[in-house]
C-alpha positions as CSV (number, residue, x, y, z in Angstrom):
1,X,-4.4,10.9,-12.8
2,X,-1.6,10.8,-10.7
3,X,-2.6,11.4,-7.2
4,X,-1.2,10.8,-4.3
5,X,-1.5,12.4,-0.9
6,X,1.6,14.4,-0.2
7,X,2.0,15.8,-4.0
8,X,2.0,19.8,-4.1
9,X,0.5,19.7,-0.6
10,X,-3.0,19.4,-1.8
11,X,-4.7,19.4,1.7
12,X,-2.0,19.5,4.6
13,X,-1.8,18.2,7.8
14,X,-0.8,20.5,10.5
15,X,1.4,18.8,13.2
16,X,3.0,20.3,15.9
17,X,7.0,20.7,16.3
18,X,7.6,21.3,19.6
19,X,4.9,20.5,22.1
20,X,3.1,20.9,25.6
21,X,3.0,23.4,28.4
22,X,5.1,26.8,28.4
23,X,6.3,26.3,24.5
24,X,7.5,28.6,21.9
25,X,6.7,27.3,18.2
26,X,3.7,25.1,19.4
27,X,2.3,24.5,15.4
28,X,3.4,27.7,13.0
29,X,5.4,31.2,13.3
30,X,5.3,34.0,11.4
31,X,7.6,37.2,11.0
32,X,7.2,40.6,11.7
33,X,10.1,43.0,11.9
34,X,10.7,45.3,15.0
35,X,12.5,48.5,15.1
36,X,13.3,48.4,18.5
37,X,15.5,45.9,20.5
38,X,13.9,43.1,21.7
39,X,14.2,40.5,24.9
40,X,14.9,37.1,23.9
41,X,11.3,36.6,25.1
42,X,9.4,38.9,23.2
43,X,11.4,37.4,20.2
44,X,10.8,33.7,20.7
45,X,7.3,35.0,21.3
46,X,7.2,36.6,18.2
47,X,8.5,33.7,16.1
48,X,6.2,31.6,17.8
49,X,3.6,31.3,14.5
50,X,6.5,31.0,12.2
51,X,5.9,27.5,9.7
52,X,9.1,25.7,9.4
53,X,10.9,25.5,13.0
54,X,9.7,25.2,16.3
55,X,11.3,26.3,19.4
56,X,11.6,25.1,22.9
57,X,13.3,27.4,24.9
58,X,11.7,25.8,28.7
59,X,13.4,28.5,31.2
60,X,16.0,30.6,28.8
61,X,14.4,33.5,28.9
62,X,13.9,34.5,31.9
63,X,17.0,32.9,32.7
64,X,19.9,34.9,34.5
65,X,22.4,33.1,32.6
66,X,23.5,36.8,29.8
67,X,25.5,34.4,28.2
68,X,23.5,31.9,27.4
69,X,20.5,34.3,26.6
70,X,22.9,36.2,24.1
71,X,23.9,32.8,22.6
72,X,20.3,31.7,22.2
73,X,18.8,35.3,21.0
74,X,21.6,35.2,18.3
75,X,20.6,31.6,16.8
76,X,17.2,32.7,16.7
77,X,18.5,35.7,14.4
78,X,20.2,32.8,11.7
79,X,17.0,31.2,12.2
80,X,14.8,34.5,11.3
81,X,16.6,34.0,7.8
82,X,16.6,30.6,7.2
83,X,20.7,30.2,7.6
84,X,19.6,27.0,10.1
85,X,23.3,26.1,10.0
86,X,24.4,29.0,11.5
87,X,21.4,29.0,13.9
88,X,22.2,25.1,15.2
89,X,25.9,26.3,15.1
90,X,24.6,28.9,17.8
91,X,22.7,26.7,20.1
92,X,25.3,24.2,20.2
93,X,27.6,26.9,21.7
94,X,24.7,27.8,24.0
95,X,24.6,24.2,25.3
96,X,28.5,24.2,26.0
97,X,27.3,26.8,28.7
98,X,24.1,25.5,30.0
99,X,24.2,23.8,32.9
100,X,20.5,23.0,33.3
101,X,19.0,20.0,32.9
102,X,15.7,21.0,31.4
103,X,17.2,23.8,29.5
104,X,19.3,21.2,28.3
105,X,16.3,19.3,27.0
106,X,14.8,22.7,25.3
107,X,17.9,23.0,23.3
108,X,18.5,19.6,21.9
109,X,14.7,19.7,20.9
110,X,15.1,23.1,19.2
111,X,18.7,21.6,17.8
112,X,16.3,18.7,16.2
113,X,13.4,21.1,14.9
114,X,15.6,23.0,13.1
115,X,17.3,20.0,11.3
116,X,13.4,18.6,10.9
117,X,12.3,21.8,9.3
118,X,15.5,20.8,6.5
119,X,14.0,17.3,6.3
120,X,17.6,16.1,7.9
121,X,15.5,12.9,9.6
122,X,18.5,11.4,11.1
123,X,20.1,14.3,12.4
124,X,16.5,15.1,14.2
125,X,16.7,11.7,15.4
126,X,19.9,11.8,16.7
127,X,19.0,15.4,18.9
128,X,15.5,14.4,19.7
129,X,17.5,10.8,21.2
130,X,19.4,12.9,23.6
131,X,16.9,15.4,24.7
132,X,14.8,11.8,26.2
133,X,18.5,11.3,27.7
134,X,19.0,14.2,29.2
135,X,15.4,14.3,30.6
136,X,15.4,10.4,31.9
137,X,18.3,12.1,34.0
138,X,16.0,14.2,36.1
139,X,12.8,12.1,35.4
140,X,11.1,13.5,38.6
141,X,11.0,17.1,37.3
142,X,7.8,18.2,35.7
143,X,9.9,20.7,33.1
144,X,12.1,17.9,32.4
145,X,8.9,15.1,31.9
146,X,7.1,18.0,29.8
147,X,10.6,17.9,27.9
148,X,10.7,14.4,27.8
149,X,6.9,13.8,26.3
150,X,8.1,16.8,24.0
151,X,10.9,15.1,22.4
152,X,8.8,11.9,22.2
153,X,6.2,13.5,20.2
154,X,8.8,14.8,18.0
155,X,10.3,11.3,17.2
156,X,6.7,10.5,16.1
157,X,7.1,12.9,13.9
158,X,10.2,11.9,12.1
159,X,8.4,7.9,12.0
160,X,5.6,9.6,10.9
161,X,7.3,11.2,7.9
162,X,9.6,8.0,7.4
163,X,6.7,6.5,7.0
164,X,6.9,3.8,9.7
165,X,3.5,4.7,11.3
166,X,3.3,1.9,13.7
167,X,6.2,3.3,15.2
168,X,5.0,7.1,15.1
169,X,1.5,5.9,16.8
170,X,4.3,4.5,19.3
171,X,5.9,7.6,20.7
172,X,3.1,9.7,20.5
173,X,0.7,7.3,22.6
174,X,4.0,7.5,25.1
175,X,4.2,11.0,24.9
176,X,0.2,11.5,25.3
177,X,0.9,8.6,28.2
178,X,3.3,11.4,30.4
179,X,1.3,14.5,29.3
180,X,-1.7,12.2,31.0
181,X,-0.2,11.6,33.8
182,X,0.9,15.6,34.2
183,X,-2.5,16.8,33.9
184,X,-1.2,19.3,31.3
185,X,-4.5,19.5,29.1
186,X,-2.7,21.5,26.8
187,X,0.1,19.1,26.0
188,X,-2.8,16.4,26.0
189,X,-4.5,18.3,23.1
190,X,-1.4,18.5,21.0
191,X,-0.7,15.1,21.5
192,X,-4.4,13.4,20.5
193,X,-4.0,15.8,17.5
194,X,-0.7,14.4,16.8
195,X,-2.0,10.7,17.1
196,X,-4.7,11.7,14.8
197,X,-2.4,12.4,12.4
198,X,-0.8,9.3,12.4
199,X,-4.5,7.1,11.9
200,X,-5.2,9.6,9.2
201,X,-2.5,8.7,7.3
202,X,-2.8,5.3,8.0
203,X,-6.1,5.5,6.5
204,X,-8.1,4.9,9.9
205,X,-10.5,7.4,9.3
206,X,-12.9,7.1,12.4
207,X,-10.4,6.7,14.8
208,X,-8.8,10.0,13.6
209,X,-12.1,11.8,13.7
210,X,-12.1,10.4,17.5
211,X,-8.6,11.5,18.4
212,X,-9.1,15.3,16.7
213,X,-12.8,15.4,18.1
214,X,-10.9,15.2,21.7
215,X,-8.3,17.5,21.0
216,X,-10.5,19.8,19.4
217,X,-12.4,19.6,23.2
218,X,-9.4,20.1,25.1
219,X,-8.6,23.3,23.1
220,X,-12.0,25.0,23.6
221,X,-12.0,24.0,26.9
222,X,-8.4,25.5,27.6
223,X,-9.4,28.6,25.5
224,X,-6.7,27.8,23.3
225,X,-8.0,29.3,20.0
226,X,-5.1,28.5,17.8
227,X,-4.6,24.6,18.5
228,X,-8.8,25.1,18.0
229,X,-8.4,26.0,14.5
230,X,-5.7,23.5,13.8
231,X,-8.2,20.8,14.5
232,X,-10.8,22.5,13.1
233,X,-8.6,22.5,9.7
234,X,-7.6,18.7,10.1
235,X,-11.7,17.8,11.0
236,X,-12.3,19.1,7.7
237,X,-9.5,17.2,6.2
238,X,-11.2,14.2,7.4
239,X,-14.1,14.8,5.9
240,X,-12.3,15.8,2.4
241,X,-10.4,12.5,2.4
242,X,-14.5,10.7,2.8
243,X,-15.9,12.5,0.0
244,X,-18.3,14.8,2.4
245,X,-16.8,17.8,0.6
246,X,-19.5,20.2,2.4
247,X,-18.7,19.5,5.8
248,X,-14.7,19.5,5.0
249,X,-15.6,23.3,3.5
250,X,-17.9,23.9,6.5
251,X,-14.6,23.2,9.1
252,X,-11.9,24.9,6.5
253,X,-14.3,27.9,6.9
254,X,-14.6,27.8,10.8
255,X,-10.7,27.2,11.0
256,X,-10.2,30.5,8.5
257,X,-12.5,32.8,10.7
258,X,-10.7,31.6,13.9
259,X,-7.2,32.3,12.6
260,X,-8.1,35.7,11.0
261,X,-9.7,36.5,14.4
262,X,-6.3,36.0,16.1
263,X,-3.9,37.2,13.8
264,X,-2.3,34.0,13.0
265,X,-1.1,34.8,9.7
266,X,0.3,31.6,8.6
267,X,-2.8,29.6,9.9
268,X,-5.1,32.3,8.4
269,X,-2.6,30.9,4.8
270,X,-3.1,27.2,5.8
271,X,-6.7,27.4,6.0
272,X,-6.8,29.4,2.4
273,X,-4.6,26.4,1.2
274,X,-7.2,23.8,2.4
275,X,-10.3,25.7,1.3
276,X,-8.4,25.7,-2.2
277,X,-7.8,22.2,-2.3
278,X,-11.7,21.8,-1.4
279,X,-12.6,23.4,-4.9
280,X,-9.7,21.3,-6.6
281,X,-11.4,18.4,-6.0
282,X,-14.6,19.4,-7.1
283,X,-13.2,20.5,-10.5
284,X,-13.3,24.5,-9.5
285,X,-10.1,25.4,-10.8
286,X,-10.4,29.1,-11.3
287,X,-12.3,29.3,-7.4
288,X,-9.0,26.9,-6.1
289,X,-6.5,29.2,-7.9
290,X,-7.5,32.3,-6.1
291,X,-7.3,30.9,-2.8
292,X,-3.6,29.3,-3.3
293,X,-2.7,33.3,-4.6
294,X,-4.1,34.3,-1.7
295,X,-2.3,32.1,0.5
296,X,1.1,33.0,-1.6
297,X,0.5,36.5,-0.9
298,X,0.3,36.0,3.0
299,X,3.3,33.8,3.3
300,X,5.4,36.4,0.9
301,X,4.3,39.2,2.8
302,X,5.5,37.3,6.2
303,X,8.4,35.9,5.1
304,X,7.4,32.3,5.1
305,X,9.7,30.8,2.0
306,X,8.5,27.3,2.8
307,X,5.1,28.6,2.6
308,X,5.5,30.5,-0.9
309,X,7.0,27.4,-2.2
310,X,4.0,25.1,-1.4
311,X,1.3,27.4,-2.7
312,X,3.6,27.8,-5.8
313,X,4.0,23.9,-6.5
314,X,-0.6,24.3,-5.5
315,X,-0.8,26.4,-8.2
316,X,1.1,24.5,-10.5
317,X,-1.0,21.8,-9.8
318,X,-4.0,24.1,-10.9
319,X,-2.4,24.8,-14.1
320,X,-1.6,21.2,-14.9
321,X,-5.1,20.5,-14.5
322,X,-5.3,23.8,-16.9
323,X,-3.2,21.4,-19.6
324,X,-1.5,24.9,-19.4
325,X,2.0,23.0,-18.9
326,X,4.4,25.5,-19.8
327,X,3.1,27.2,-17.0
328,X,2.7,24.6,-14.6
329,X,6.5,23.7,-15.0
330,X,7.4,28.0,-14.5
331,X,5.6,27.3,-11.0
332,X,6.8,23.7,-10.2
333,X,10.8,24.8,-11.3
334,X,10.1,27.6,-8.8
335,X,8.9,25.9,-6.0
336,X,11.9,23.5,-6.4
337,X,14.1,26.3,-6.4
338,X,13.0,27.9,-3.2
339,X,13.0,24.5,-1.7
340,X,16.6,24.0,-2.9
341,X,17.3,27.0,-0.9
342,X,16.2,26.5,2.0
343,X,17.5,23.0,2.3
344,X,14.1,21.3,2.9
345,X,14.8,18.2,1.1
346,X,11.3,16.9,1.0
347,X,9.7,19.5,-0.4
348,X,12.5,19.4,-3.2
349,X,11.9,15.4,-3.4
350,X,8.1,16.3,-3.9
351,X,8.3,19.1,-6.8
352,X,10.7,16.9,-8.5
353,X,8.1,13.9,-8.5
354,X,5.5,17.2,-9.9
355,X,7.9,18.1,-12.9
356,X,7.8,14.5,-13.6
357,X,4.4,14.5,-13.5
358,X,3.8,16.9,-15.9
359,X,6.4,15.7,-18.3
360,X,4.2,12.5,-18.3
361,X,1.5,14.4,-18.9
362,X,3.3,16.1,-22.1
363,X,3.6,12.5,-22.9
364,X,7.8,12.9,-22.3
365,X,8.2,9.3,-20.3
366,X,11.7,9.3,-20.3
367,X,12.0,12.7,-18.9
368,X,9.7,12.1,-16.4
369,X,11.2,9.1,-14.9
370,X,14.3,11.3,-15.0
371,X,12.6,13.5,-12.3
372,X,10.8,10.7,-10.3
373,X,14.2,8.7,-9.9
374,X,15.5,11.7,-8.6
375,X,12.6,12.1,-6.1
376,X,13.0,8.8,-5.3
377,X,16.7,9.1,-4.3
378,X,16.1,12.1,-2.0
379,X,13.3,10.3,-0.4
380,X,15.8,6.9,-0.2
381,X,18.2,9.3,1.5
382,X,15.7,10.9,4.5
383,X,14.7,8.2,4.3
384,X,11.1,8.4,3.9
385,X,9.6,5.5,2.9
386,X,5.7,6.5,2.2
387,X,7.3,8.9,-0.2
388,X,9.6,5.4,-1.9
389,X,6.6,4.0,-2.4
390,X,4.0,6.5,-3.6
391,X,7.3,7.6,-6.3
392,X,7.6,3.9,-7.3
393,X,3.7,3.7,-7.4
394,X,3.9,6.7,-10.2
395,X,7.3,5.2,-11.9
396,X,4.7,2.4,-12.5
397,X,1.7,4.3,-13.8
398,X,4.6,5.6,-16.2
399,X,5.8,2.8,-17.6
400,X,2.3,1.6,-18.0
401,X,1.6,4.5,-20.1
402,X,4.6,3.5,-22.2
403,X,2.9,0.1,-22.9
404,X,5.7,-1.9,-20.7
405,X,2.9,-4.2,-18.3
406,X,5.7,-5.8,-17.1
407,X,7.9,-3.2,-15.7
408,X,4.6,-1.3,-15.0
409,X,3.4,-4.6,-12.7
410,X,6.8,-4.7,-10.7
411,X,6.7,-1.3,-9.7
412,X,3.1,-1.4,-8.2
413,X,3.9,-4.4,-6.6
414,X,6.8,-2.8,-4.8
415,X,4.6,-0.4,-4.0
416,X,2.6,-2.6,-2.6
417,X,4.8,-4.1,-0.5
418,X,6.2,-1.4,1.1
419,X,2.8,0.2,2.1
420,X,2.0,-3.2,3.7
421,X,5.3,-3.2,5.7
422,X,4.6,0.6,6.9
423,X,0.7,0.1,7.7
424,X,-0.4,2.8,4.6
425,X,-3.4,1.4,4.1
426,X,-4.5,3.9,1.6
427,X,-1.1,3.3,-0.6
428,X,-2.3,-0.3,-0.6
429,X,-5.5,0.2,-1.8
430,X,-4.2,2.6,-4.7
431,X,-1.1,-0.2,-5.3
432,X,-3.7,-3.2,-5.7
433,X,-6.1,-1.1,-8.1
434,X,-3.1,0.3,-10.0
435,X,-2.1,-3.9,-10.5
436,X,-5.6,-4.4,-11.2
437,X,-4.8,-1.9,-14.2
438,X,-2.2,-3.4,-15.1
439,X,-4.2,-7.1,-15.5
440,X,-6.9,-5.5,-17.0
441,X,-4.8,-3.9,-20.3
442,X,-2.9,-7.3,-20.2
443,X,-6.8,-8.9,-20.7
444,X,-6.2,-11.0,-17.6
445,X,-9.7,-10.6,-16.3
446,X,-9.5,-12.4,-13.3
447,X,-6.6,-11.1,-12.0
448,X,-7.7,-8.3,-12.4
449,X,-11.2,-8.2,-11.0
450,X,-9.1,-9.9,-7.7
451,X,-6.7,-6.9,-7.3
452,X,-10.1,-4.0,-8.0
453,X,-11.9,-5.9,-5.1
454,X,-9.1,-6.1,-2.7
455,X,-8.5,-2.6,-3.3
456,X,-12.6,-1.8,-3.1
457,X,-12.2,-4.0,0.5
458,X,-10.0,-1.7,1.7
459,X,-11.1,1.7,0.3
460,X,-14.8,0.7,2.0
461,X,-13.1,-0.4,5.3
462,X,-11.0,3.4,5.5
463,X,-14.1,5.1,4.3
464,X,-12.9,6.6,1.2
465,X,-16.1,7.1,-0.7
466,X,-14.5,8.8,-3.5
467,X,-12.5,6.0,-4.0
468,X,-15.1,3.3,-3.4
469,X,-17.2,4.9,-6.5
470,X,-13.8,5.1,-8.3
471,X,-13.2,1.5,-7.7
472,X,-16.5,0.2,-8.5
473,X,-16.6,1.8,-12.0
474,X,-12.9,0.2,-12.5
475,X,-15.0,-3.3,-11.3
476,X,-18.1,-2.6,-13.6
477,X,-15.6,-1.7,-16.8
478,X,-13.9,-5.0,-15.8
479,X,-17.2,-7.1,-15.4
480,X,-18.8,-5.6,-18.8
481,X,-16.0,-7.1,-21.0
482,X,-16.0,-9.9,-19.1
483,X,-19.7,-10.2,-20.3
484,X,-18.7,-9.3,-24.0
485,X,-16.1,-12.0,-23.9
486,X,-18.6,-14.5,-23.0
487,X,-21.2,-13.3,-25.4
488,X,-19.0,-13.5,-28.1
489,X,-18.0,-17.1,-27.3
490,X,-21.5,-18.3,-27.3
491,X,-22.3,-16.6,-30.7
492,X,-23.3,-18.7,-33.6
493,X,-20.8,-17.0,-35.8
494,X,-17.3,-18.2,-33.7
């Protein structure tokens, strides 16, 4: 099977965009049209739950500035229907004409969400970069170090998805640092989740338990239902990722009720996702299915296109597992189209790596490496580096299915190497079992029961009890021809 973590966003992580104290776009927004006019605050507040782009707007609405306020409401309209071009086109007028430090600082991060939310990783960067700037400027200002911790949590982000997660862990613990030191318990709680995040993917299991466990505190503490469900949702993800597939259902389920309780139609769709992808796992496909189609339904009926991509790529997942290919590509070409669309580049990169998937399924190799190569170019160009690795990882499994050990070994061991440079722990382990594979179809024994335990060593130490059982059968196969091989050298008859 070709699994890996951020295929068909099979159990997602929710991170936050823009962070801490008096923010628009904390986690998610979602739409709802008006038929009267609207202040620029009512609309930032009502794009708040919206899923791709999150805004920081510290001071502009209530800001006597017409001008700027008109330039502002009006990228937020571009925004409303995806044309982010137009949208960054507007705030970067509005910033020609704001004078404001800390307003400043709102912009540029709202300027780098909305090139995040198209995957542009550099471009982010480059925004987020001057927003820290422009706050360093005016250090002593709360709005501007509220600003300033923002913009750092951000650029975890971006490390996070380059997948340089040494470096993500970096600016979050910074930002968490500032948001510390301001006594802001709400910024604190986005930022522990945020941190979480990063030791999750790095495989560190109990210390993101820890960090979602606090912010999970700070949220019921503050009242703040929504971040409460978020870490609720990623609790449960926790508990997914170490087999303890009740409890992960048990938290999906708490996260569900809080969000329909509040309205928050997106998170209400998130939750639905990660309930789905519960049932996956435990071979329910039909029980999965319905909640991905559930989830689709929400993010069509609110206008979330990044949403109604992912469910559709989910369910193409479902259908794949079906053997019902045809039908898994109909889903998977859509997804990549809406993704196309709206310019989010790693969503594109990851339906593309799907497609291939299948085709490898259909036993089409050569069109599936087709498709993976051109994942792996988008991911190149982010760049996103888990993403290079986990494509190279499933270039590898490829070429092992077409009988080509060789080629098959030097892919997994690039693998390998990256996920050692980026701390993945998790791509390790799957790297060294994939090589142990690979040795164990070449009849190299040794080798192979080397690479199994190495990968068992690590699987154990994240605590990754599917995998461990996974690992040890792989060891046990391993070990019994061993055993055969000997046997048959001590018989009488050779």
């Amino acid at each position: 099977m070709l699994k890996q973590k951020q295929w068909a966003t099979l159990g997602r992580i929710a991170t936050a965009i823009a962070l801490l104290g008096f923010i628009y776009g904390v986690f998610r927004f979602a739409y709802t049209k008006v038929s009267r006019k609207e202040s620029l605050e009512e609309k930032a507040a009502r794009l708040e739950e919206r899923q791709d782009i999150g805004l920081y707007l510290k001071g502009i609405p209530k800001s006597g500035d017409e001008t700027l306020k008109k330039l502002v409401g009006k990228a937020l309209d571009y925004f409303e229907e995806y044309r982010y071009g137009e949208g960054i086109e507007g705030l970067e007028k509005a910033l020609s004409v704001c004078k404001d430090y800390s307003q400043r600082v709102g912009i540029e991060i709202t300027i780098g969400n909305a090139y995040y939310a198209q995957s542009k990783l550099r471009e982010a960067e480059n925004h987020y970069r001057e927003a820290i700037h422009i706050a360093e400027k005016v250090y002593g200002e709360i709005e501007s170090r509220q600003g300033r911790a923002a913009a750092l949590c951000n650029m975890g982000l971006i490390y996070q998805d380059k997948g340089e997660l040494d470096n993500a862990l970096k600016y979050c613990q910074e930002a968490l640092k500032i948001v510390w030191e301001l006594d802001d318990p709400r910024g604190e709680a986005f930022c522990l989740g945020n941190v979480g995040n990063v030791y999750y993917l790095k495989g560190d299991l109990d210390r993101a338990f820890k960090y979602q466990q606090q912010a999970l505190k700070l949220d019921q503490e503050t009242a703040y239902p929504k971040g409460e469900a978020i870490a609720l949702g990623n609790i449960g993800l926790i508990y997914q990722e170490l087999g303890e597939l009740d409890e992960a259902l048990g938290y999906q389920r708490s996260a569900l009720e809080i969000h329909r309780k509040i309205r928050n139609r997106y998170g209400e769709a998130d939750a639905l996702c990660n309930i789905g992808s519960i049932y996956y796992l435990v071979g329910k496909w039909d029980e999965a299915f319905n909640y991905y189609k559930d989830a689709l339904e929400i993010h069509r009926k609110i206008g979330s296109r990044q949403g109604e991509s992912s469910d559709l790529g989910n369910i193409g997942v479902i259908y794949q597992k079906k053997h019902e290919f045809d039908e898994a590509l109909k889903h998977h070409n859509e997804a990549l189209r809406i993704f196309k669309e709206i310019g989010h580049r790693l969503g594109e990169a990851n339906e593309l790596c799907s497609i291939g998937e299948v085709y490898y399924l259909k036993g089409k190799f050569d069109v599936a490496l087709e498709y993976l190569n051109d994942a792996l170019m988008i991911h190149r160009k982010i760049p996103y580096r888990l993403g290079q690795a986990s494509d190279i990882d499933l270039i590898g499994e490829i070429h092992r299915g077409k009988g080509e050990l060789n080629s098959a070994l030097k892919y997994h061991n690039e693998a390998l190497g990256i996920h050692k440079e980026i701390g993945y722990r998790e791509g390790e382990a799957r790297a060294l079992s994939n090589i142990g594979s690979v040795y164990h179809l070449r009849g190299h024994l040794d080798d192979a029961l080397k690479y199994l335990k190495d990968a068992l060593e690590i699987f154990q130490g994240i605590g990754m009890q599917t995998e461990v059982k996974k690992t040890m059968e792989k060891i046990a196969a391993v070990e019994d021809e061993k055993k055969k091989q000997e046997v048959s050298k001590t018989s009488p008859l050779n």
